[in-house]
N, CA, C and O atoms as CSV, one atom per row, in Angstrom:
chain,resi,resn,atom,element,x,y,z
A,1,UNK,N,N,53.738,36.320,-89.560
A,1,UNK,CA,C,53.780,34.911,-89.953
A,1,UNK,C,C,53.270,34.069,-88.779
A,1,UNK,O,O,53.600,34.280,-87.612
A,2,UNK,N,N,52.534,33.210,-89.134
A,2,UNK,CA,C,51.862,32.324,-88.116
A,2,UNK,C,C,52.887,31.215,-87.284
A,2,UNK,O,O,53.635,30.584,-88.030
A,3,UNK,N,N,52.958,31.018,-86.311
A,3,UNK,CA,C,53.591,30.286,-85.543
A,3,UNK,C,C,53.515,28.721,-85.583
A,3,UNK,O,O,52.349,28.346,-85.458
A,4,UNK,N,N,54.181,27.964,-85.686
A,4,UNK,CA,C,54.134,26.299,-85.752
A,4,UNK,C,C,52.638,25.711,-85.337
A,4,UNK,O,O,51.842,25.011,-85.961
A,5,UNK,N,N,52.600,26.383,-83.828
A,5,UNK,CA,C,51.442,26.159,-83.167
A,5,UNK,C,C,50.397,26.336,-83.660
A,5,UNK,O,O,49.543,25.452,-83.604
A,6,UNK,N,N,50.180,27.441,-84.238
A,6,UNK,CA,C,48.902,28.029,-84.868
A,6,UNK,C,C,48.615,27.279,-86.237
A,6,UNK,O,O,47.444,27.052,-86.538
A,7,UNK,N,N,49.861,26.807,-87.246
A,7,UNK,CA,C,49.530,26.153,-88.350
A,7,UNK,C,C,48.946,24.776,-87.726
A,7,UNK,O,O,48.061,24.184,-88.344
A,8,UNK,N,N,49.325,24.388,-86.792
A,8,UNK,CA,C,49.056,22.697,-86.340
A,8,UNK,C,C,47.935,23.089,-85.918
A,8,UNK,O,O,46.992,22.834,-86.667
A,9,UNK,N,N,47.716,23.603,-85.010
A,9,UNK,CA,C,45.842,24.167,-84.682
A,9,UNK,C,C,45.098,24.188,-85.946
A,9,UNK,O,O,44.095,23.490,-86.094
A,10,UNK,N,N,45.560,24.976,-86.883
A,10,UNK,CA,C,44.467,25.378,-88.001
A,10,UNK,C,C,44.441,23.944,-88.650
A,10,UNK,O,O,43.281,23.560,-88.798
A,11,UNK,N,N,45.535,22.902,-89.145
A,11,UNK,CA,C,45.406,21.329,-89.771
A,11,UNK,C,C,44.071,20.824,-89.014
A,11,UNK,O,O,43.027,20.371,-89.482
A,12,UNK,N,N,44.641,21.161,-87.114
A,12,UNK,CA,C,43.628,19.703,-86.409
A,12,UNK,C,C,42.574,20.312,-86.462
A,12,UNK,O,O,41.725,19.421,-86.462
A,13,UNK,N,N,42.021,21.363,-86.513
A,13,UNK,CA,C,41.296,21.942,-87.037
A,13,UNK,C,C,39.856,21.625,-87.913
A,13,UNK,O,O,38.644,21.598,-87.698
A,14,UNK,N,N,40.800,21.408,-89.031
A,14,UNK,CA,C,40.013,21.120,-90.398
A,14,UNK,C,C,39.758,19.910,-90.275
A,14,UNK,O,O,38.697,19.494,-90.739
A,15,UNK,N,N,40.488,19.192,-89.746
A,15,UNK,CA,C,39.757,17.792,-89.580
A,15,UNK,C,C,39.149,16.919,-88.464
A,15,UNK,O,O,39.580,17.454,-87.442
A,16,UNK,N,N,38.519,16.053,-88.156
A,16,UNK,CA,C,37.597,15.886,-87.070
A,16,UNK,C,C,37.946,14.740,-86.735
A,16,UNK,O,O,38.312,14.078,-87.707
A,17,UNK,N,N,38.003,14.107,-85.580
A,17,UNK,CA,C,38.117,13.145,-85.038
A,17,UNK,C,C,37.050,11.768,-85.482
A,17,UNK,O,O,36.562,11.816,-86.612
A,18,UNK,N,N,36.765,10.772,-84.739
A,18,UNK,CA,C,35.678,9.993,-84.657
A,18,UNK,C,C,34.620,10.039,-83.650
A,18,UNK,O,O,33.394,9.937,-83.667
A,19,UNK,N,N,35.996,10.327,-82.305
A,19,UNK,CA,C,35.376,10.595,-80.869
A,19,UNK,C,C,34.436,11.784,-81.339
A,19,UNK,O,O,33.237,11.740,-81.067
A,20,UNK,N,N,35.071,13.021,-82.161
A,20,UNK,CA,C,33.924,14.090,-82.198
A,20,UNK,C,C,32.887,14.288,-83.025
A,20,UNK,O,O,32.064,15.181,-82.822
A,21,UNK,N,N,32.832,13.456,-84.055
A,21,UNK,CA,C,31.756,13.042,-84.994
A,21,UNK,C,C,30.868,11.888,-84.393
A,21,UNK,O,O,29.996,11.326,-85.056
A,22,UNK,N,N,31.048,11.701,-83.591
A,22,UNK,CA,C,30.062,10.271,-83.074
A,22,UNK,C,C,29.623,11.271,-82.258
A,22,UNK,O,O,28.406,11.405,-82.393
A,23,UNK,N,N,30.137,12.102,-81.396
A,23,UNK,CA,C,29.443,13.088,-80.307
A,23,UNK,C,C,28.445,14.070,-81.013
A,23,UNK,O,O,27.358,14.487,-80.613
A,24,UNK,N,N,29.152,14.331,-82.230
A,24,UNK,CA,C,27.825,15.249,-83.148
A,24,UNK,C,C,26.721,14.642,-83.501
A,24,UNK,O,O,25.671,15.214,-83.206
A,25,UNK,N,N,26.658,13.431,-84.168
A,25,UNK,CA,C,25.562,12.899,-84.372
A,25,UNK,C,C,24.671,11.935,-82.830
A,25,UNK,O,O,23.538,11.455,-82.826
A,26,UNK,N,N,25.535,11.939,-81.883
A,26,UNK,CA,C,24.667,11.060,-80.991
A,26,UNK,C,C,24.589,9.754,-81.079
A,26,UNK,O,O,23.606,9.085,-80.757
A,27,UNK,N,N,26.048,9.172,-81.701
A,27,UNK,CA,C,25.802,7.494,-82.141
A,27,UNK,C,C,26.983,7.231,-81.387
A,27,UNK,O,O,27.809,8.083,-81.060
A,28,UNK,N,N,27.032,5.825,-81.084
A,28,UNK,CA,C,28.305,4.957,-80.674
A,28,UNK,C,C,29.570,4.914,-81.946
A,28,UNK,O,O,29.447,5.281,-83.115
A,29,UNK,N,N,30.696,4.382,-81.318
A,29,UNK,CA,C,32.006,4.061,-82.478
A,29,UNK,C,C,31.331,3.044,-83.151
A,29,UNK,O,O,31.104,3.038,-84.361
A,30,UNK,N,N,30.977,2.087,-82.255
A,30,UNK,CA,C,30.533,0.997,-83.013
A,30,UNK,C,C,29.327,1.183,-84.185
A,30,UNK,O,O,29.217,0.407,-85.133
A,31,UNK,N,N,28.507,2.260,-83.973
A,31,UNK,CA,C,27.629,2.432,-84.805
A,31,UNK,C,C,28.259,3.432,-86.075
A,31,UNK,O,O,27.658,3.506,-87.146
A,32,UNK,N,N,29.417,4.114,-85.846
A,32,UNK,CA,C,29.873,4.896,-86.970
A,32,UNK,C,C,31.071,3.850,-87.879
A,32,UNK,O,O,31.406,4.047,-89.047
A,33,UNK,N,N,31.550,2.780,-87.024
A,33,UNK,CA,C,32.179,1.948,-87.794
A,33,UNK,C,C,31.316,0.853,-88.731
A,33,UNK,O,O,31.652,0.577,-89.883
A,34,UNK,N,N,30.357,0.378,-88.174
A,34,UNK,CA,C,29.326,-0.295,-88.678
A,34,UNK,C,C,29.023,0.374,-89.656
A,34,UNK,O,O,29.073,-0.253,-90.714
A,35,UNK,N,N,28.593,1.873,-89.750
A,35,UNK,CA,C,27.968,2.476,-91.272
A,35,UNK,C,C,29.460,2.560,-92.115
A,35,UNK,O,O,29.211,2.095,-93.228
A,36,UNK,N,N,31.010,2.985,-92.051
A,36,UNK,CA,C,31.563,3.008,-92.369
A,36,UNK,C,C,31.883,1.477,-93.476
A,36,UNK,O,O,32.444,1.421,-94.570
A,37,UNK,N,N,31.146,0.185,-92.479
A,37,UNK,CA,C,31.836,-1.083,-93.361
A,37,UNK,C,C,30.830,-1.004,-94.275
A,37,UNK,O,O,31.213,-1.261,-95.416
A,38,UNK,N,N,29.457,-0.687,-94.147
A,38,UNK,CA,C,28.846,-0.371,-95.277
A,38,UNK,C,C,28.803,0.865,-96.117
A,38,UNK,O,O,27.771,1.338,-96.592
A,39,UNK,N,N,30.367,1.492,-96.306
A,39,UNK,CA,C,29.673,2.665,-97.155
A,39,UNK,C,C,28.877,4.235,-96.742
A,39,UNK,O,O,28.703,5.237,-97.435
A,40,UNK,N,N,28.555,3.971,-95.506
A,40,UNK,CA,C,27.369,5.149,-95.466
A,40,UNK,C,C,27.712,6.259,-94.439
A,40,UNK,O,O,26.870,7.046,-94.006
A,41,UNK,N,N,29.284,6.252,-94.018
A,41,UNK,CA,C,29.698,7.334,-93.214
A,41,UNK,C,C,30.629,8.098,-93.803
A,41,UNK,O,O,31.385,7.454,-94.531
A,42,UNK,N,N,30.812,9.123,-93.746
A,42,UNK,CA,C,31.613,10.467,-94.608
A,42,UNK,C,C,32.845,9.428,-95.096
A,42,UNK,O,O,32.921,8.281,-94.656
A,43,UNK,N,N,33.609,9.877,-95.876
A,43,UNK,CA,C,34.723,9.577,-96.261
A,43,UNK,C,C,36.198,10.134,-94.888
A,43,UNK,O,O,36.532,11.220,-94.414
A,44,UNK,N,N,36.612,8.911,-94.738
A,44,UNK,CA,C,37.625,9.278,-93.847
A,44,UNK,C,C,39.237,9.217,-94.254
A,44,UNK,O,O,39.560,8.535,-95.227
A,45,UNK,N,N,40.214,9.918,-93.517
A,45,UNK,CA,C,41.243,9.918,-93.780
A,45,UNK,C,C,42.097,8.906,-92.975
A,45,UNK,O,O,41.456,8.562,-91.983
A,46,UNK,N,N,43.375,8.269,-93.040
A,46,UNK,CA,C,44.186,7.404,-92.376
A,46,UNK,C,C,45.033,8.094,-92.407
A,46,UNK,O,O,45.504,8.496,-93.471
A,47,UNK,N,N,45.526,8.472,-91.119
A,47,UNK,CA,C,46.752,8.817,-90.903
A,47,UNK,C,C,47.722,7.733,-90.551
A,47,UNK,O,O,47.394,6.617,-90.150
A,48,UNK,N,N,48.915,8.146,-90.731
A,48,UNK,CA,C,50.448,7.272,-90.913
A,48,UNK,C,C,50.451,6.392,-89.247
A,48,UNK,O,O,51.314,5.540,-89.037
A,49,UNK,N,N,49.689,6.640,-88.470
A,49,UNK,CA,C,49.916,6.098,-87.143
A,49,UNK,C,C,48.620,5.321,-86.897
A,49,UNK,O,O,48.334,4.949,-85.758
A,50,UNK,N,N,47.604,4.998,-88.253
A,50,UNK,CA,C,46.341,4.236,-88.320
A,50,UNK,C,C,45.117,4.953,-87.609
A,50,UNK,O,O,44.032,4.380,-87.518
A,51,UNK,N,N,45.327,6.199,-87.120
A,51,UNK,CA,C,43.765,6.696,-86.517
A,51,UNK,C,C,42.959,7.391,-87.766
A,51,UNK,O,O,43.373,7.985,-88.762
A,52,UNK,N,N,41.875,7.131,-87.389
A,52,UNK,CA,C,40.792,8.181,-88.687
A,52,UNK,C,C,40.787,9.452,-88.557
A,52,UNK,O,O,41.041,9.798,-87.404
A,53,UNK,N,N,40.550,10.507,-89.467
A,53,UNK,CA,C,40.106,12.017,-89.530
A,53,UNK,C,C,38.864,12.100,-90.464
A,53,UNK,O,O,38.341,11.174,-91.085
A,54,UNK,N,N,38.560,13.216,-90.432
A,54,UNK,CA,C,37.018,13.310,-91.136
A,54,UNK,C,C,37.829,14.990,-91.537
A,54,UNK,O,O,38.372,15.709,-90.698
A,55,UNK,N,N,37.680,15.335,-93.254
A,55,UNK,CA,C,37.860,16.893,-93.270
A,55,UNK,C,C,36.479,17.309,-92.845
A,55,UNK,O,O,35.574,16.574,-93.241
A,56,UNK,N,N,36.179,18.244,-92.186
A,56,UNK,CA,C,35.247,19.228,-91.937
A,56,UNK,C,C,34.444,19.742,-92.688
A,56,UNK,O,O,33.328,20.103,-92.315
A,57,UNK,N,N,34.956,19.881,-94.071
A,57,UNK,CA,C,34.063,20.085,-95.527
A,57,UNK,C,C,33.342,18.519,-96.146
A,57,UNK,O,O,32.296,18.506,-96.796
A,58,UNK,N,N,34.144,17.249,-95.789
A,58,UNK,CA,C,33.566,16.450,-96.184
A,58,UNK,C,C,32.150,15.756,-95.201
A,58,UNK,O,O,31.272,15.028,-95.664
A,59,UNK,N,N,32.239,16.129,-94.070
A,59,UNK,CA,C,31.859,15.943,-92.972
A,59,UNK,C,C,30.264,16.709,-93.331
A,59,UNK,O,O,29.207,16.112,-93.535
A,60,UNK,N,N,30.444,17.859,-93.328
A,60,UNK,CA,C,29.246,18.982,-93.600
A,60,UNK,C,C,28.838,18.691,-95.091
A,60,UNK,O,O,27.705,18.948,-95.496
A,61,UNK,N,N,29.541,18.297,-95.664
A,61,UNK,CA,C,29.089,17.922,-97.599
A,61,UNK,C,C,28.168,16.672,-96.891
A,61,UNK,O,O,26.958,16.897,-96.888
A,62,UNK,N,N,28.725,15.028,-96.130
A,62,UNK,CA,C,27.939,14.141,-95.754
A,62,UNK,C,C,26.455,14.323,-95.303
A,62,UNK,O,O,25.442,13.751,-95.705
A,63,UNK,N,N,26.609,15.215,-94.422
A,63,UNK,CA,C,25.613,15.772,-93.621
A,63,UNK,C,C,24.396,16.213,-94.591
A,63,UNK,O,O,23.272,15.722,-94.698
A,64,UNK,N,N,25.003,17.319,-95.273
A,64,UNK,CA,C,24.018,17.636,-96.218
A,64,UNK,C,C,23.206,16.752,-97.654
A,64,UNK,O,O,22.164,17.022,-98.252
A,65,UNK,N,N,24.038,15.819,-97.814
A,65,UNK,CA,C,23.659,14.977,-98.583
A,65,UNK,C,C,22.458,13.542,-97.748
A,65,UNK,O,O,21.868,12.739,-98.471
A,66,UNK,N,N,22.320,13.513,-96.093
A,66,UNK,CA,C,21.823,12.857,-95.633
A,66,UNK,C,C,20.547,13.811,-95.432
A,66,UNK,O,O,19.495,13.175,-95.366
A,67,UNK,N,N,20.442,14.961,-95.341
A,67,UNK,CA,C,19.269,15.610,-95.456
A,67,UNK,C,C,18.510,15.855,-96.710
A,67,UNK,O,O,17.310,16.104,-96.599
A,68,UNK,N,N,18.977,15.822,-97.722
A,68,UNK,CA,C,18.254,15.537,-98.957
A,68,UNK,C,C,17.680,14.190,-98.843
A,68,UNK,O,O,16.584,14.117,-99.401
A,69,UNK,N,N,17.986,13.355,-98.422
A,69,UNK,CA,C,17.736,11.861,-98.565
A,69,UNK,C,C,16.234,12.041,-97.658
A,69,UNK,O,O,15.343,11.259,-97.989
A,70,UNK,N,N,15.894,13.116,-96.440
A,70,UNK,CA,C,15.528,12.279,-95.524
A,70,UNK,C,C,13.981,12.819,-96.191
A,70,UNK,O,O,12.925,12.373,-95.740
């Protein structure tokens, strides 16, 4: 059976920060919040303490849907 630790690893895991999605694409906060007020950045999560998450599947679904576009 997996340990507390290891289930909380595998959650933070699956989901992505902002700090580390702005580092993947090479953009500022300000530039991932800016596409966010319009609509055009992955779908994010709110956690109970107000910071964003990104799931990792929605993240890579975004991604791939911006390469069809290009």
């Amino acid at each position: 059976m997996p340990s507390a630790d290891e289930i909380r690893g595998f959650r933070e895991g699956d989901k992505l920060s902002i700090v580390e999605v702005c580092a993947d694409l090479g953009i500022s906060r300000r530039t991932f919040y800016e596409w966010r007020m319009k609509n055009r950045a992955p779908r994010c999560i709110t956690l109970p303490n107000g910071s964003l998450r990104i799931r990792r599947s929605e993240y890579q679904r975004w991604l791939a849907s911006r390469e069809e576009a290009a």
